[in-house]
C-alpha positions as CSV (number, residue, x, y, z in Angstrom):
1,X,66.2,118.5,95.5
2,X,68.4,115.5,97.8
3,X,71.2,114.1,95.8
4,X,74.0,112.1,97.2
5,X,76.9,111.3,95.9
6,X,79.1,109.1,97.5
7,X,82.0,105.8,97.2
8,X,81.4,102.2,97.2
9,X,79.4,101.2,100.6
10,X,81.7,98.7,102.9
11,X,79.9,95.6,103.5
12,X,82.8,94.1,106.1
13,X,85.6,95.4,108.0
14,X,87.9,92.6,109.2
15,X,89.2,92.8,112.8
16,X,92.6,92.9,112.2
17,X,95.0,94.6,110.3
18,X,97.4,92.9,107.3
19,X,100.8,94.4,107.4
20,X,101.9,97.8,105.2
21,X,98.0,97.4,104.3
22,X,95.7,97.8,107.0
23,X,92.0,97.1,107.4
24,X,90.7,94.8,104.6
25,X,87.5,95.6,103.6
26,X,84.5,94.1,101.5
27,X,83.5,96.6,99.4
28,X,80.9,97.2,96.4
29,X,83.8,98.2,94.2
30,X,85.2,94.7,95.4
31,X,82.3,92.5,95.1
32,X,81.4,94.1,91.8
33,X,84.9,93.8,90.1
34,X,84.5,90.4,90.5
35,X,80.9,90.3,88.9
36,X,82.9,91.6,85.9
37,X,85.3,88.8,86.5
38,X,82.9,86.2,86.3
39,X,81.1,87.8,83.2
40,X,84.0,87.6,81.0
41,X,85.0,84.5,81.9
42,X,81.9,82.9,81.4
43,X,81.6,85.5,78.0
44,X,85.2,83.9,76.8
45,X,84.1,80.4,78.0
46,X,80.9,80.2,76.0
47,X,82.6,81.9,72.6
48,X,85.7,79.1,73.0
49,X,83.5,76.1,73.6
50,X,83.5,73.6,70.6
51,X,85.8,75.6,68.3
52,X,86.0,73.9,65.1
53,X,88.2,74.2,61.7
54,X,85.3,74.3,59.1
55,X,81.8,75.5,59.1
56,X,81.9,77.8,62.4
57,X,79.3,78.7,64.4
58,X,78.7,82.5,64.8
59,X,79.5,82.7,68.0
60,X,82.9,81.3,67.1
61,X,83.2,83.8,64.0
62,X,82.9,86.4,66.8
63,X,85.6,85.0,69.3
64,X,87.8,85.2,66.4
65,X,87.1,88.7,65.1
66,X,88.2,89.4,68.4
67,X,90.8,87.8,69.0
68,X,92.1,89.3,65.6
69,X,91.6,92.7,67.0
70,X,93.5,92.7,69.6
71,X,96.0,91.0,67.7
72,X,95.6,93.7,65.1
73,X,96.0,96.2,67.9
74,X,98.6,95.6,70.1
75,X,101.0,94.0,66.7
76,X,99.8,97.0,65.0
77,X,101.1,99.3,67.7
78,X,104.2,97.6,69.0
79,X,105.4,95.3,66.5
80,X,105.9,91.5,66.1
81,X,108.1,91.0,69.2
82,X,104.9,92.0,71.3
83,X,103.2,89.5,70.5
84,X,103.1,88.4,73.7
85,X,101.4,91.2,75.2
86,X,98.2,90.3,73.5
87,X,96.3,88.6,76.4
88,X,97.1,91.3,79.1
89,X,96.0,93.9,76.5
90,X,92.5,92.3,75.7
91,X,91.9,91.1,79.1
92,X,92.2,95.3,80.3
93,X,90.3,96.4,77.2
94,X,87.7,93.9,78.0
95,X,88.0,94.6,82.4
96,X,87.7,98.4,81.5
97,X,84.7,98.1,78.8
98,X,82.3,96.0,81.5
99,X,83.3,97.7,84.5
100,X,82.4,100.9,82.9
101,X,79.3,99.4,80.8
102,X,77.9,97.6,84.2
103,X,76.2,100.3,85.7
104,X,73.9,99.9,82.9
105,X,72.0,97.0,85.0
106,X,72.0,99.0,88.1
107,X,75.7,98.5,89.6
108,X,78.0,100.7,90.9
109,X,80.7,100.7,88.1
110,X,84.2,99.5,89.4
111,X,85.9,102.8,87.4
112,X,83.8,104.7,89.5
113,X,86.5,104.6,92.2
114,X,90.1,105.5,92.0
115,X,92.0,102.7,93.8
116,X,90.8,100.7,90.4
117,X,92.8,102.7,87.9
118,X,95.2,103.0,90.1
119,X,95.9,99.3,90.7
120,X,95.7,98.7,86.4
121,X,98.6,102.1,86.3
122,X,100.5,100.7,88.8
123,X,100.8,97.1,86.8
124,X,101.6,99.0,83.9
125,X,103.9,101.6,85.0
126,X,105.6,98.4,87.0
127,X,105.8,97.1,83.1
128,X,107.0,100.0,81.6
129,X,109.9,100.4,84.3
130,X,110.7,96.7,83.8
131,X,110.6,97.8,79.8
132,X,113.1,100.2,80.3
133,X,115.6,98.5,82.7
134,X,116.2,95.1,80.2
135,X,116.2,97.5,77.5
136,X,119.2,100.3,79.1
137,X,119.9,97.6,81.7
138,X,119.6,98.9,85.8
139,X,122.7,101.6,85.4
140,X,121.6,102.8,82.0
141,X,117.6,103.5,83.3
142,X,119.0,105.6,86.0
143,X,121.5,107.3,84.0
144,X,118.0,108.5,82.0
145,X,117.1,110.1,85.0
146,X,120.4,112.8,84.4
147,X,119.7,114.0,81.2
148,X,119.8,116.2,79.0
149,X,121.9,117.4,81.5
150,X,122.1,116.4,86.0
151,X,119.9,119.5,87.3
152,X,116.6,117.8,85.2
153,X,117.0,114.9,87.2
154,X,114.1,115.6,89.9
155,X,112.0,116.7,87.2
156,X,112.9,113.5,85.0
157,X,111.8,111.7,88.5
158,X,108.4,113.5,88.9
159,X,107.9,112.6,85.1
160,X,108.2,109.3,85.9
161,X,105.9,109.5,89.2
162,X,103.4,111.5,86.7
163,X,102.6,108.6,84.5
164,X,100.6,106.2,86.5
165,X,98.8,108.9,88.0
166,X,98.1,110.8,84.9
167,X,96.6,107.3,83.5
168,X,94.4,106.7,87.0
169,X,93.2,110.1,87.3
170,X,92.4,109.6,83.2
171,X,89.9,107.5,83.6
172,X,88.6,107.5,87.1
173,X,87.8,111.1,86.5
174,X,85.9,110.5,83.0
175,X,83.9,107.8,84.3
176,X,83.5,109.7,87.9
177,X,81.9,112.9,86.2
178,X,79.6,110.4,84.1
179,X,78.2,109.1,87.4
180,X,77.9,112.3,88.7
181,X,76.3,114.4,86.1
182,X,73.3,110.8,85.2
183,X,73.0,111.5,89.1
184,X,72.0,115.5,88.8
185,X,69.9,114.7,85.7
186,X,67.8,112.4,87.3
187,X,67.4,114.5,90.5
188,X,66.5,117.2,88.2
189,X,64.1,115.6,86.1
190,X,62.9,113.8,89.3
191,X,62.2,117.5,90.7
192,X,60.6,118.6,87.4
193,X,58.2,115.6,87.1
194,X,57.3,116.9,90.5
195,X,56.3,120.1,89.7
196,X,54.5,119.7,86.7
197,X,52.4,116.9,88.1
198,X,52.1,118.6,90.8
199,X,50.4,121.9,89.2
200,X,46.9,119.1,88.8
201,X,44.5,119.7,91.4
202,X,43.2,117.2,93.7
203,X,44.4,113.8,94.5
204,X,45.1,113.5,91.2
205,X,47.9,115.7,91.3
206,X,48.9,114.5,94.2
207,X,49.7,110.8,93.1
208,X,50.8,112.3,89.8
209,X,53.6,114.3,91.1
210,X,55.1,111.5,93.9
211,X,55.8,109.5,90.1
212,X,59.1,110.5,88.2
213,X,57.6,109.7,84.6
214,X,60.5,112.6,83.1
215,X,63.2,110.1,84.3
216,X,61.8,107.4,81.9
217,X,63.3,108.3,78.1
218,X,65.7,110.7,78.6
219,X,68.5,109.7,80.8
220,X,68.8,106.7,78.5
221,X,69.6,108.9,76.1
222,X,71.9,110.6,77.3
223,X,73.4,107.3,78.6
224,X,74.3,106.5,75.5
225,X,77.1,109.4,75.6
226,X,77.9,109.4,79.5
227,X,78.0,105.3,79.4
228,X,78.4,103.9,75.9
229,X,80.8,106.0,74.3
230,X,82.5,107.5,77.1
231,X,82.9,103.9,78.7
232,X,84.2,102.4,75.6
233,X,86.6,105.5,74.4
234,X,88.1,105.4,78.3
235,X,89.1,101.7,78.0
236,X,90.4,101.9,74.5
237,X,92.7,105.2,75.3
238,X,93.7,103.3,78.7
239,X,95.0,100.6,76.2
240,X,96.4,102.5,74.1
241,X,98.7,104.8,76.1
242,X,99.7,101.4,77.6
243,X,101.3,100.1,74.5
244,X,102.7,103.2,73.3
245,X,103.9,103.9,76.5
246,X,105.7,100.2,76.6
247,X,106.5,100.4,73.1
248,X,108.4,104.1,73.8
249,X,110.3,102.4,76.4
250,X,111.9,99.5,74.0
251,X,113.0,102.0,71.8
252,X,114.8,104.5,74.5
């Protein structure tokens, strides 16, 4: 049984380098993250176009069970004086659900590699720090740093460090061991189809056994654990440590 796992292919290397950065590179984590773009764009264009006050369309009583959702959410979680919050919220449940959901039509999901979730911690661990300083102001955030007491202070520091990665390695590793394990199950039932095809005689057999009919049924099963569920629960915890984590951080 051959089975390869591997990262997003590189389409395009440019020849030179951008400062701090290095090589910039085309990639099918790239390209695809903006398929997603483009789907919920259009998605949000076509459940906003010709909103109206009385007798709604369906698609509109949709955008607006939505929209109170996340409203419900992210007010729910971190009060009133979040309100603001809102969009970014919705726009990274809805980036996570679709990046994780895509490789339902045969693309490489965007979660599937780490330097996504770690671009999404970054912005929000950038959001939490900014949380904390207007909240303690600059002197007061670093004075956190010293207590209970001075000698926690490079623990208190690799606490800090630990959250964006914690939240990266989260969800690129639920989402990586998806892809991995709807990779061995169709090698294996590509192997078994194989084999028990493969026990008729004659040509029969022999045409029989080159077909993978096992991999038709019960993968898609199984996807709807590994891809539905999984995919959905990943993006909604995402979310959710982001507010609480934001919320924690107006209240220190």
């Amino acid at each position: 049984m051959d089975i390869e796992i591997t990262g997003g292919r590189i389409f395009y290397t440019f020849p030179f380098d951008i400062p701090i950065l290095g090589k910039f590179q085309i990639t099918e984590t790239l390209l695809v993250s903006w398929v997603v773009m483009l789907l919920i764009t259009g998605l949000c264009i076509w459940l906003t176009h010709d909103l109206k006050v009385e007798k709604i369309s369906k698609r509109q009583a949709v955008a607006e069970l939505l929209v109170e959702t996340a409203n419900k959410f992210v007010i729910g979680n971190m009060g009133e004086k979040f309100s603001y919050m809102i969009p970014f919220v919705a726009a990274l449940f809805a980036t996570s659900v679709v990046s994780n959901l895509i490789s339902l039509i045969g693309l490489r999901s965007p979660t599937a590699d780490l330097s996504t979730e770690a671009a999404w911690a970054i912005v929000v661990f950038t959001m939490i720090t900014a949380q904390k300083i207007k909240t303690n102001g600059f002197g007061g955030y670093l004075k956190g740093f010293t207590t209970p007491i001075k000698i926690m202070t490079p623990f208190n520091i690799l606490s800090e460090l630990a959250t964006p990665i914690s939240m990266a390695c989260r969800h690129f590793g639920n989402i990586l061991s998806g892809v991995v394990i709807n990779g061995l199950i169709y090698a294996a039932l590509a192997l078994a189809s194989s084999k028990l095809f493969g026990l008729i005689p004659g040509i029969v057999g022999s045409v029989l056994s080159k077909i993978p009919f096992l991999d038709v049924g019960i993968p898609a099963i199984l996807s709807v654990y590994f891809d539905w569920f999984s995919g959905i629960m990943q993006a909604f915890i995402f979310c959710m440590l982001t507010v609480m984590y934001i919320a924690n951080a107006a209240e220190e």
